[in-house]
TORTI-871161 format. One line per 4 residues: number of its first residue (from 1); their letters; for each residue x, y, z of C-alpha. Coordinates in nm, 3 decimals, always signed. Layout:
NUM	A	X Y Z | ...
//
This chain:
1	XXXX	+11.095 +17.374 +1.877 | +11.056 +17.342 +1.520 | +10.648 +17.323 +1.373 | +10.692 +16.953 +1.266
5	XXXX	+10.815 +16.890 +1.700 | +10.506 +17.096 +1.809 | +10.259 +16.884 +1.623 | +10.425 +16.565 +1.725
9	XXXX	+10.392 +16.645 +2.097 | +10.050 +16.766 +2.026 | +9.908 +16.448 +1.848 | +10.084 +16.226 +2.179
13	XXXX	+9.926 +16.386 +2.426 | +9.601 +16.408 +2.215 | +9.633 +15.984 +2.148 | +9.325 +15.827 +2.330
17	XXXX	+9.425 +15.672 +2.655 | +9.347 +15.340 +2.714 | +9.059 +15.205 +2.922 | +9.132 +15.007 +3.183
21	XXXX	+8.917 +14.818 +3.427 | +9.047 +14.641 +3.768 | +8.777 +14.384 +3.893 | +8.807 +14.152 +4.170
25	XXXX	+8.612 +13.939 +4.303 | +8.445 +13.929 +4.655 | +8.490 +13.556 +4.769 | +8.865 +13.450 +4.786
29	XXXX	+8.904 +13.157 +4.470 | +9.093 +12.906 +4.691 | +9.296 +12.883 +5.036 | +9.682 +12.833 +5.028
33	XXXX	+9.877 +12.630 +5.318 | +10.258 +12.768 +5.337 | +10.495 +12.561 +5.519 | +10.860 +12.659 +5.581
37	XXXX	+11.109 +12.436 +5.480 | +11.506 +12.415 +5.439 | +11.774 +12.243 +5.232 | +12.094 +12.173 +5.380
41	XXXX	+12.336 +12.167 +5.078 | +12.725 +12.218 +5.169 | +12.676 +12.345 +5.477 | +12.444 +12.662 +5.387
45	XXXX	+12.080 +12.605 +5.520 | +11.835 +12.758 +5.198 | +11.487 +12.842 +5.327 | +11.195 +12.799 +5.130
49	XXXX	+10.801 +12.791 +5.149 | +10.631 +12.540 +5.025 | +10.262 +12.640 +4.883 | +9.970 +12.375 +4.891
53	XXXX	+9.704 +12.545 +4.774 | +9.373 +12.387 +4.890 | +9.065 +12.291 +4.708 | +8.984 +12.260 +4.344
57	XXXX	+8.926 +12.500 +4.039 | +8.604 +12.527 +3.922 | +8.632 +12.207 +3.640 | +8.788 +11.985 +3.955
61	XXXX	+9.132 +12.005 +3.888 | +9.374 +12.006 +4.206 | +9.623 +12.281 +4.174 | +9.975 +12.242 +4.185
65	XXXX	+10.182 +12.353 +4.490 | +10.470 +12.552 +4.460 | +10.836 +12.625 +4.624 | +10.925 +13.007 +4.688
69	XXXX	+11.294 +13.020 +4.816 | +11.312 +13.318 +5.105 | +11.574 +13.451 +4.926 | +11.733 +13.501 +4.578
73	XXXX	+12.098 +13.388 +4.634 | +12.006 +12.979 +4.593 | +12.246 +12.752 +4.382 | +12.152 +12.624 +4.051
77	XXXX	+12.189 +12.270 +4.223 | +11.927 +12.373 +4.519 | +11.697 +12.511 +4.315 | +11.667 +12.180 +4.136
81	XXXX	+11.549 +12.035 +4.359 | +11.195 +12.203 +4.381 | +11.018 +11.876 +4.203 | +11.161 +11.662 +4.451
85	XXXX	+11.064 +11.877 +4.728 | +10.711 +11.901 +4.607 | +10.705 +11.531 +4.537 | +10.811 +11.407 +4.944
89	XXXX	+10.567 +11.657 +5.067 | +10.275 +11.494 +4.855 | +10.438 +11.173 +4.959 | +10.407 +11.257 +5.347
93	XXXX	+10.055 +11.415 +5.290 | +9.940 +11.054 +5.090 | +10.093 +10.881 +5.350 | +9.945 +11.092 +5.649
97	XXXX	+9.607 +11.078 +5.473 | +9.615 +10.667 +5.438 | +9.696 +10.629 +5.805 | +9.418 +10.846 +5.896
101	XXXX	+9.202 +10.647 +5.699 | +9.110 +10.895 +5.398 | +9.153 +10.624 +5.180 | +9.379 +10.705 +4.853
//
């Protein structure tokens, strides 16, 4: 190692690390609902989940649900379909909530 190497290793390991700092807090933020679902597209059956968080953020928003396929080989043309997917669930939930007499 030539003098010029030595001092380059020396002033890397002698660089300041950084400070890190993990926190998290005690009481979960908000619940999550999965359900499993499927799409039936040319005769393969792709499984999903589909994630309804529940409750609000702290400002009263609703959060958005999600679709998480089980696995990663899912055509271009399935995947597309995640907005509709979310869309007839929210459908069936507005529609379940009505009957019960939740109101809108």
């Amino acid at each position: 190692m030539t003098n010029e190497e030595i001092e380059f290793q020396k002033q890397n390991t002698l660089k300041e690390r950084p400070k890190v700092e993990v926190s998290i807090k005690k009481q979960p933020s908000f619940r999550e609902v999965w359900y499993e679902g499927h799409v039936t597209y040319n005769g393969a059956e792709h499984k999903f989940w589909l994630i309804d968080p529940q409750d609000h953020d702290p400002e009263g928003y609703e959060y958005e649900c999600e679709v998480r396929w089980f696995f990663k080989r899912v055509p271009v043309e399935v995947r597309a379909m995640m907005p509709g997917i979310i869309l007839m669930y929210k459908q069936r939930e507005n529609d379940k909530r009505k009957k019960d007499g939740e109101g809108v």
